[in-house]
C-alpha positions in Angstrom: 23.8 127.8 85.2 24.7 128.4 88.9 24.3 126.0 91.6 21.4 127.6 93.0 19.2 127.7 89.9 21.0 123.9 89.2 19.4 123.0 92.4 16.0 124.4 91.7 15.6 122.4 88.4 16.9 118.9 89.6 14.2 119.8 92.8 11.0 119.8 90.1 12.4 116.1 88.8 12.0 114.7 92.6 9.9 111.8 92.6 7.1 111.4 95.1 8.9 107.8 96.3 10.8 106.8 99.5 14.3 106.7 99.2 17.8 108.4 100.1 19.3 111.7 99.5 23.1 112.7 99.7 23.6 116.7 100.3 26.7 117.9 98.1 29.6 120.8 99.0 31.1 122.5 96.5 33.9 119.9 96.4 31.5 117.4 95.2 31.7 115.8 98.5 28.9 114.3 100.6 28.4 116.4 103.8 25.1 115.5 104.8 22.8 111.8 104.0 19.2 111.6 105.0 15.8 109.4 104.3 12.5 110.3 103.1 8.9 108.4 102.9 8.6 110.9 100.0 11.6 112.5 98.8 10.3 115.7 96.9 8.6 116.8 99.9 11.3 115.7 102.5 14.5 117.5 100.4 12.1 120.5 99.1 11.9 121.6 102.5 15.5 122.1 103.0 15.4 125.1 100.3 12.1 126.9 101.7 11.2 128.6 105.0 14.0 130.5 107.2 16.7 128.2 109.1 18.0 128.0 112.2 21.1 126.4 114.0 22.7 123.6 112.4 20.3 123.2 109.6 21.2 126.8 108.4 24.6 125.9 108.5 24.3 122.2 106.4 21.9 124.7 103.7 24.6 127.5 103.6 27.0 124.4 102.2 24.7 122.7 100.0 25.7 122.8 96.0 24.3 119.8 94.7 22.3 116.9 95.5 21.8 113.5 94.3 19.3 111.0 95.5 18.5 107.0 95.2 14.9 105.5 94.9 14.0 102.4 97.8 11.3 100.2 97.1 9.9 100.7 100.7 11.0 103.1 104.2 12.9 100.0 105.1 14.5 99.8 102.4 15.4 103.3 102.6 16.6 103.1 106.4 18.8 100.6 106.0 20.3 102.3 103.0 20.7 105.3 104.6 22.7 104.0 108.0 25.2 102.3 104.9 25.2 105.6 102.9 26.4 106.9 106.5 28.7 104.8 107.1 30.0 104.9 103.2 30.8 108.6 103.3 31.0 109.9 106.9 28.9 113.0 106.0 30.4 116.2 108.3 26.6 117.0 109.4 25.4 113.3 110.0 26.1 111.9 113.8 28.1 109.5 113.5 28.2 106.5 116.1 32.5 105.9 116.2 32.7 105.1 119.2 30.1 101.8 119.4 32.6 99.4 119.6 31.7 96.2 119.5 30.6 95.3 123.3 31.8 92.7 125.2 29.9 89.2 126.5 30.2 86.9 129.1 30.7 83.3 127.8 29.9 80.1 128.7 31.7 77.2 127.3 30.5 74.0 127.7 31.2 71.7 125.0 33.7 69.3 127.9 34.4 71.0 130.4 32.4 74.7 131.4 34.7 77.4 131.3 33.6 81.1 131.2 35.7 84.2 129.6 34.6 87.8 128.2 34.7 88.0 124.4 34.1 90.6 122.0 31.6 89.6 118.5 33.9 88.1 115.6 32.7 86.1 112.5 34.2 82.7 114.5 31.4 83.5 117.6 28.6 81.0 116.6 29.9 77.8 117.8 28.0 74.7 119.1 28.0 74.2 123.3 28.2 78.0 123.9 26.0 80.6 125.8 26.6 84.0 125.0 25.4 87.1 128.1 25.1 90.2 127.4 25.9 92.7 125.7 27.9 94.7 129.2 29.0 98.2 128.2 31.1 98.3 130.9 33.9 95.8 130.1 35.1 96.1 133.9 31.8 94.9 135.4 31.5 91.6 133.1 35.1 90.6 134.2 34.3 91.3 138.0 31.2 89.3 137.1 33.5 86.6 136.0 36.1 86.6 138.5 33.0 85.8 141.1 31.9 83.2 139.5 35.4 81.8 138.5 35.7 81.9 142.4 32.6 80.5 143.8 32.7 77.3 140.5 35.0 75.2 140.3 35.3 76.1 136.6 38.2 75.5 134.1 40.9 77.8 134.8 43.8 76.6 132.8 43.9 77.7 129.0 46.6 74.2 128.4 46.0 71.2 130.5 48.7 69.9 132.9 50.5 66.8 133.1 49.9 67.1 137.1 47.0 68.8 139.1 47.5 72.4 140.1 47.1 75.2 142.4 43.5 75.5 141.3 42.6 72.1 142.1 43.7 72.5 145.5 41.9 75.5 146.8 38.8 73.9 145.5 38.8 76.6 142.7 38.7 73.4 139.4 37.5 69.8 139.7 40.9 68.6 138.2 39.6 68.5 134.3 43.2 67.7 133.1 43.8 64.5 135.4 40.3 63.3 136.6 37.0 62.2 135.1 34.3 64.2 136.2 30.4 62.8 135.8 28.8 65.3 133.1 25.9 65.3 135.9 28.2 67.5 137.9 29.3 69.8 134.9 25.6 70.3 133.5 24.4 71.7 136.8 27.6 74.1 137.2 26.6 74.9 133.8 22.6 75.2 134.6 23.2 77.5 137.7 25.6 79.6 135.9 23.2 80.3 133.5 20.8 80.9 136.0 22.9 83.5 137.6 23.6 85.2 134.4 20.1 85.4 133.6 19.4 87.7 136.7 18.6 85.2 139.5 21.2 86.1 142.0 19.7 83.7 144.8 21.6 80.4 144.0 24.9 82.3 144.3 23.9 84.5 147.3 23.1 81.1 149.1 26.3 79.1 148.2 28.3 82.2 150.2 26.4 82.4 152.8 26.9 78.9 153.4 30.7 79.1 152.6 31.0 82.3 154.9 29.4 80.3 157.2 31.5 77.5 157.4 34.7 79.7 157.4 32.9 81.3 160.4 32.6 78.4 162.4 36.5 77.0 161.5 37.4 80.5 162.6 38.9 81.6 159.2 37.6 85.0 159.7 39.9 86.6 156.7 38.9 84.1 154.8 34.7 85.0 156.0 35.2 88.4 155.6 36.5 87.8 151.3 33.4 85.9 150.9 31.1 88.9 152.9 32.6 91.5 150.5 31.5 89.3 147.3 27.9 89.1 148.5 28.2 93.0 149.1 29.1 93.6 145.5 26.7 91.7 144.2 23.8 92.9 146.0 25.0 96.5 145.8 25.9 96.2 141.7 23.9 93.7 140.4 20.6 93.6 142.1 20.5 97.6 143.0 18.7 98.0 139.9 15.9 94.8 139.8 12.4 95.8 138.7 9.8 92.7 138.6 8.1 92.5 135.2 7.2 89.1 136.3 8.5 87.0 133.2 11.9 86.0 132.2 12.2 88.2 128.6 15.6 89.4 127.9 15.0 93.0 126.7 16.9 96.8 125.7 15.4 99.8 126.4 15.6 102.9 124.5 15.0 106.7 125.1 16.6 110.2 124.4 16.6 113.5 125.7 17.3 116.3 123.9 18.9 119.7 125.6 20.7 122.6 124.3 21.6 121.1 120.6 22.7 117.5 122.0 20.7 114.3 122.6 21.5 112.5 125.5 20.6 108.7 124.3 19.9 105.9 127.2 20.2 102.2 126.8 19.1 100.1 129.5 19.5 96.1 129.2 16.8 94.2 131.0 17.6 90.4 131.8 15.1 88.1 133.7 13.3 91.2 135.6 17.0 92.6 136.4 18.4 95.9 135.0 21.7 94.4 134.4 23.3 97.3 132.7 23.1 100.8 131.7 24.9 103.3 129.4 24.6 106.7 128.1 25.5 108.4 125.0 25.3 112.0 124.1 26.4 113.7 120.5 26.0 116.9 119.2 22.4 117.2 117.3 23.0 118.4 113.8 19.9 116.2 112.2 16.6 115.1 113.0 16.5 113.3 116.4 14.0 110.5 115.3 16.3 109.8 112.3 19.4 110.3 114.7 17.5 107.6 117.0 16.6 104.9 114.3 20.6 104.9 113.4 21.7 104.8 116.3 19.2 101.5 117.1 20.3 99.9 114.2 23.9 100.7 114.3 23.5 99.1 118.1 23.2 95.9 117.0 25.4 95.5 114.0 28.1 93.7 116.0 25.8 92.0 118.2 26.1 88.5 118.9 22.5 87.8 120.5 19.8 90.2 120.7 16.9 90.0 122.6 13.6 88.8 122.5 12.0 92.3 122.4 13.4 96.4 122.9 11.3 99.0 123.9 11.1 102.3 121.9 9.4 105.9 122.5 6.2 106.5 120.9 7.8 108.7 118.8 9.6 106.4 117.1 7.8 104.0 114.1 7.8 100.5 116.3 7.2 98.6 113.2 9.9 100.3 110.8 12.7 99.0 113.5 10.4 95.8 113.5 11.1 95.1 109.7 14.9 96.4 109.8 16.2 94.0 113.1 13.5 91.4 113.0 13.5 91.9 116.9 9.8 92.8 118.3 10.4 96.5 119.1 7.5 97.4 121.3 5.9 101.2 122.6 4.9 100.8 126.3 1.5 102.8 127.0 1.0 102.1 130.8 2.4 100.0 134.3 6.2 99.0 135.0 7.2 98.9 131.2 5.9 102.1 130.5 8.0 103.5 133.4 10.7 101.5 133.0 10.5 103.8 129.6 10.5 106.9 131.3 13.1 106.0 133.6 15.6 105.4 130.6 14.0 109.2 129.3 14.9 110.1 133.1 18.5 109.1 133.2 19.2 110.5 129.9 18.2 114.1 130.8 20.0 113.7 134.1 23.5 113.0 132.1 23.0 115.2 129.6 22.8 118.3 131.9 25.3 117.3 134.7 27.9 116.7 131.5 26.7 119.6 129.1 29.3 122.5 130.7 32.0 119.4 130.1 30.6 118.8 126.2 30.8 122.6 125.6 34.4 122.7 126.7 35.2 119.9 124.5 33.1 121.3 121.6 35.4 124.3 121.8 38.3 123.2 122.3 37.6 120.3 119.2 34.9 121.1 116.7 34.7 125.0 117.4 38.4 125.4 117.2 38.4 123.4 114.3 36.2 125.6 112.4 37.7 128.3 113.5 40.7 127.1 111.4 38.7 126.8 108.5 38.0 130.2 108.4 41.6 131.4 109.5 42.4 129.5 106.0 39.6 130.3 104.2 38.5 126.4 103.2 36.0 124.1 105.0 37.3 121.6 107.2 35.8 118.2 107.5 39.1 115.9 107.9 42.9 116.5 108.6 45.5 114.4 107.7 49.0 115.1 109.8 52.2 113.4 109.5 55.4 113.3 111.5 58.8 111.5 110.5 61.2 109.9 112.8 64.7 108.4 112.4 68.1 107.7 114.2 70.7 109.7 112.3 69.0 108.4 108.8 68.4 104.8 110.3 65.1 103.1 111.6 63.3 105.5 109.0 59.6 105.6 109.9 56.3 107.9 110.0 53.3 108.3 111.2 49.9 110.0 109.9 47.2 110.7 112.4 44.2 112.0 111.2 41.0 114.2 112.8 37.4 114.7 111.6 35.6 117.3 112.7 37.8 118.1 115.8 38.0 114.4 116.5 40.0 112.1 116.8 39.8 109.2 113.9 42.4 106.5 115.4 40.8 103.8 113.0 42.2 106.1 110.1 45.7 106.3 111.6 48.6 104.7 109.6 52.0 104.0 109.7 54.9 103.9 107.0 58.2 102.4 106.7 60.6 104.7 104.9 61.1 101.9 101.8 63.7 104.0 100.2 67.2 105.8 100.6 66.3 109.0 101.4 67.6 110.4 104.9 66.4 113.5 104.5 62.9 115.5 105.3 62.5 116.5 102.0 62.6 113.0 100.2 61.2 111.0 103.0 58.0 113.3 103.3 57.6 112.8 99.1 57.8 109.2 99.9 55.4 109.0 102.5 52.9 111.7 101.0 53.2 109.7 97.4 52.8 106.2 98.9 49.5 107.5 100.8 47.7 109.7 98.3 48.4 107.3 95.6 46.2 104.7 97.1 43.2 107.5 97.9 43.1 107.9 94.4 43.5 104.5 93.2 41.8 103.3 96.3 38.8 105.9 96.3 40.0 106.9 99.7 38.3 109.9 101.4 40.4 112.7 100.4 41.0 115.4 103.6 40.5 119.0 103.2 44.2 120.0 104.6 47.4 118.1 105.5 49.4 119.4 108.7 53.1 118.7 108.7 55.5 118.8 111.6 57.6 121.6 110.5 57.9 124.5 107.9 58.5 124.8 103.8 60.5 121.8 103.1 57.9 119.8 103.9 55.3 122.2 102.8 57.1 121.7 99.4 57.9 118.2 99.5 54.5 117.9 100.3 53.0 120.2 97.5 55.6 118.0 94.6 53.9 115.2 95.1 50.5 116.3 95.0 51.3 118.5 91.8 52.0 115.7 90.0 49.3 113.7 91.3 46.8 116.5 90.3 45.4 116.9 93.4 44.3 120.0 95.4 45.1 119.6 99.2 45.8 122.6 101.3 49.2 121.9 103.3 50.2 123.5 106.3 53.4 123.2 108.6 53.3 123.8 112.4 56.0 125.8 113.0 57.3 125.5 116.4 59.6 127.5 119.0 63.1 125.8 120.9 60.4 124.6 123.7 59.0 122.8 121.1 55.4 124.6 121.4 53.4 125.9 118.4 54.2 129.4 117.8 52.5 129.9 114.0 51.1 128.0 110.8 52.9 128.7 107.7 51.2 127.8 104.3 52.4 126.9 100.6 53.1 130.4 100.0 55.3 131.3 102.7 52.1 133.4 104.8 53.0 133.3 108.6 49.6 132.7 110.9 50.0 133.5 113.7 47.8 131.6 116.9 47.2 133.3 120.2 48.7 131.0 122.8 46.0 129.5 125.3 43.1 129.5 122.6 41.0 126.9 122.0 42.8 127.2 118.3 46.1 126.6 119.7 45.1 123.9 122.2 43.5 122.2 119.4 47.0 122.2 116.9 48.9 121.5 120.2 46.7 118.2 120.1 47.3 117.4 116.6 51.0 118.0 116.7 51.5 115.8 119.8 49.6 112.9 118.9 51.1 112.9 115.4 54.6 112.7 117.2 53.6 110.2 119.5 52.3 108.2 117.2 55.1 108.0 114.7 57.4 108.0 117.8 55.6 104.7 119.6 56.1 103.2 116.1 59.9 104.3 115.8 60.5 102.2 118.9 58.6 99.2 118.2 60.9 99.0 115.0 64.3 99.9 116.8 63.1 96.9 119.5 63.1 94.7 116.8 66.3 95.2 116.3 69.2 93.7 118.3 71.4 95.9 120.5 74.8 95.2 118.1 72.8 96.6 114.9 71.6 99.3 117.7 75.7 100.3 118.2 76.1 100.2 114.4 74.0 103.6 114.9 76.6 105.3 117.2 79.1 107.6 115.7 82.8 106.8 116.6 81.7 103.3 117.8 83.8 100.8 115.3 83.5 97.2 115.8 86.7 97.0 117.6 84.5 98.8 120.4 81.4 97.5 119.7 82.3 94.4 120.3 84.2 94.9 123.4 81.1 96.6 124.8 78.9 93.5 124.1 81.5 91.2 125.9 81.3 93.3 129.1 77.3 94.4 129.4 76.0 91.6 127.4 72.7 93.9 127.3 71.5 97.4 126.1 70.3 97.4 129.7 74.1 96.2 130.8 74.8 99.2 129.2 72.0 101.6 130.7 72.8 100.8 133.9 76.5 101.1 133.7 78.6 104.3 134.9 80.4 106.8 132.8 83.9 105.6 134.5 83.1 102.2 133.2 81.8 103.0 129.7 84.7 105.5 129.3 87.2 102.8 129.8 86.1 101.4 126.6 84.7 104.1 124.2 85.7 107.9 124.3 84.2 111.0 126.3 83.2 112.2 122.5 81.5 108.8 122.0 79.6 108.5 124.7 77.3 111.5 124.3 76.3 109.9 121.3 76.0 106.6 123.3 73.5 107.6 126.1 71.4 109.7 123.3 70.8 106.8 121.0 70.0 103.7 124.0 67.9 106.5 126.0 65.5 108.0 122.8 
């Protein structure tokens, strides 16, 4: 039975349920996940009608499916953003780079101190106020530094046997040395909060009255610091303040969609302020109201507090997101909210077409490019796994493996390797490395990529190839073969076919990418060993350096920098002219 006639029998046993369904390629891997409130109709539609755009090309690859019953949508939602997750499906969206946000936070178990935090398991402690979340890192650590500067907050991570510099300028009340009423700390603590909540008048006041005072003293530098703080905070904190006249923390939500992306807006509402703002925009290969309930969900994951209510679109099912967060999720119909709604909607259409020229540039020079490979070799290309060795004349043996999916960078996938045994050449070092790392994907369950670039041409190809023989896996390998500029002139596969790549394509630009950040990165990690290392063991690595020399070389420049800065007449009264090449190679790589 073929696939297609396969796929037309399994599609008559569909259940009329909610649930999840995981789209197959013909390498049994899972390219696409989705939900349905009824799953015969939902993934029966894929295989009728004509298709268009992405969709065609997630049907074109589709040789199997397999699907998992929920007990409710809920059920089937939250499934579904872990089945995404789980496999990183090529034609999902999938949310990388939604690191976890940073907050601002208020300490106040003895004395208040304030710092910017990322979420972690430790984060729910007693005596602790948590603001936020800030997108941009660089505005909550302004925020900070103002408020570090205008209360005279704890500034010293270790207490000091004496008072300090801090104490002095006014800037700490002396928590190490002096007792301070709690009266005093629980109103720093109350009008920090205050402040943080959105009511910028407290603060505005205190400056004005210090900017005042160093007016009148005639400390006009001194005046004109404080003048540029209350700028900044009435330009970038309050330039955005919309009075919903109650003090509910909120996050909006809307999307525009344009051109095959969606431009997603989140806007974080604090106290009747918009204290923050941030855009996303992906490629759309899926549904957008499924692309939006991910993404929602996947927002707050990391989150540390959430707030009382978000607002949604009215495309979006309110009361789905309800059940899944447990955070009222609301659909505005008319006044401020409502337009506080379309203004999100506004902002994201207004990104998504000043970057789109800039998106298409990158799409061509990443994900087009790196389809354009996969047809060059004839396979489908999801994920890339490169590696590049490097060593000091057969010492300091290290590599690195970098890895791309779909045109993109995966740095949360990168790993490193120390050479563990005696090899010190390419050939044995690359089995190593490829033996060490595709052992564990089997035994591991490890996403397996669709081709493996090396830095260089057959004897890595086949060192490459050994390994993966015996370990009965099929992996296209390629080597990047380069000229004496060290730029990539051609690929060269298992069996010895030249590729040639155009110079100044998007193709090229794209391997160029690959091959430099896969040298970088086992480069950056070659160092970090060798600076481990002391600068004697660093000498034992010099040919025609014996310890006789070595040792007078320590006694004179006590220092590899001693030894850096120190002129050829000098050195060469020590080691010989043939020597020192070798010398200045090995302390300057």
């Amino acid at each position: 039975m073929n696939y297609k006639n396969k796929i037309k029998e399994k599609l008559k046993l569909l259940p009329l349920k909610p649930g999840c369904y995981l789209m197959k390629d013909k390498n049994n891997t899972v390219i696409y996940v989705g939900k349905a409130k009824k799953l015969k109709n939902r993934v029966t539609s894929y295989f009728v009608g004509k298709k268009t755009g992405k969709t065609k090309m997630l049907v074109e690859n589709i040789y199997d499916f397999e699907y998992i019953v929920s007990g409710s949508e809920k059920e089937a939602l939250l499934l579904e953003y872990n089945l995404i997750k789980k496999y990183d499906p090529k034609y999902n969206i999938i949310f990388k780079d939604d690191k976890s946000y940073p907050y601002i936070c208020l300490e106040y178990d003895k004395f208040p101190k304030l710092s910017v935090v990322r979420p972690n398991k430790n984060f729910k402690k007693k005596n602790v106020k948590y603001f936020g979340p800030y997108p941009n890192s660089i505005a909550a650590r302004k925020i900070v530094q103002i408020l570090n500067r205008i209360y005279p907050l704890q500034k010293c991570k270790n207490f000091k046997d004496k008072l300090c510099l801090y104490y002095y300028i006014g800037e700490c009340l002396g928590y190490c040395n002096l007792k301070i009423e709690k009266s005093i700390t629980d109103n720093i603590v109350k009008e920090i909060t205050t402040f943080l909540n959105g009511n910028y008048n407290n603060v505005i006041n205190k400056l004005n009255e210090r900017m005042l005072k160093y007016s009148n003293n005639m400390e006009y530098e001194k005046a004109k610091e404080i003048k540029e703080l209350i700028k900044y905070i009435k330009i970038v904190l309050e330039k955005q303040k919309i009075d919903l006249k109650d003090n509910i923390d909120r996050d909006i939500f809307n999307y525009y969609v344009y051109k095959d992306y969606i431009s997603i807006q989140v806007m974080h509402s604090r106290s009747g302020n918009l204290v923050e703002r941030k855009s996303y925009i992906y490629e759309l290969n899926e549904d957008e109201i499924e692309v939006m309930n991910n993404f929602i969900i996947s927002f707050y994951e990391k989150s540390i507090s959430n707030p009382k209510e978000i607002f949604v679109p009215e495309q979006l099912d309110n009361k789905l997101l309800e059940e899944c967060l447990k955070i009222k999720v609301l659909v505005p119909k008319i006044g401020t909210k409502k337009k506080l709604l379309e203004m999100a909607k506004e902002n994201a259409k207004i990104q998504i077409k000043e970057k789109i020229e800039l998106i298409k540039r990158d799409y061509n020079r990443t994900v087009h490019a790196n389809e354009e490979l996969g047809k060059l070799l004839n396979i489908d290309i999801h994920r890339i796994e490169s590696f590049d060795n490097s060593h000091l004349f057969g010492n300091y043996k290290v590599a690195g493996m970098v890895v791309f999916v779909n045109g993109k960078k995966s740095t949360k996938d990168y790993r490193k390797f120390k050479i563990i045994s005696e090899a010190k050449d390419d050939y044995h070092m690359m089995m190593e490395i490829i033996e060490r790392r595709y052992s564990r994907v089997i035994n591991e369950d490890l996403i397996k990529p669709d081709l493996i670039l090396v830095d260089g041409g057959l004897i890595q190809i086949n060192a490459c190839k050994e390994v993966l023989d015996n370990l009965g896996l099929e992996i296209r390998v390629c080597g990047m073969q380069k000229n004496d500029k060290h730029r990539i002139t051609s690929l060269i596969d298992e069996n010895n076919n030249i590729i040639n790549i155009e110079k100044n394509s998007d193709l090229f630009h794209y391997l160029e990418t690959i091959s430099e950040e896969v040298h970088r990165f086992a480069i950056s990690f070659h160092k970090e060993i060798r600076s481990k290392g002391n600068l004697s063991s660093l000498l034992d690595e010099v040919p025609l350096i014996g310890n006789k020399r070595k040792k007078e070389l320590l006694k004179k420049f006590k220092s590899l920098d001693g030894i850096k800065n120190a002129s050829d007449e000098e050195l060469l009264k020590i080691i010989p002219k043939n020597a020192l090449d070798n010398l200045k190679r090995i302390i300057s790589s």
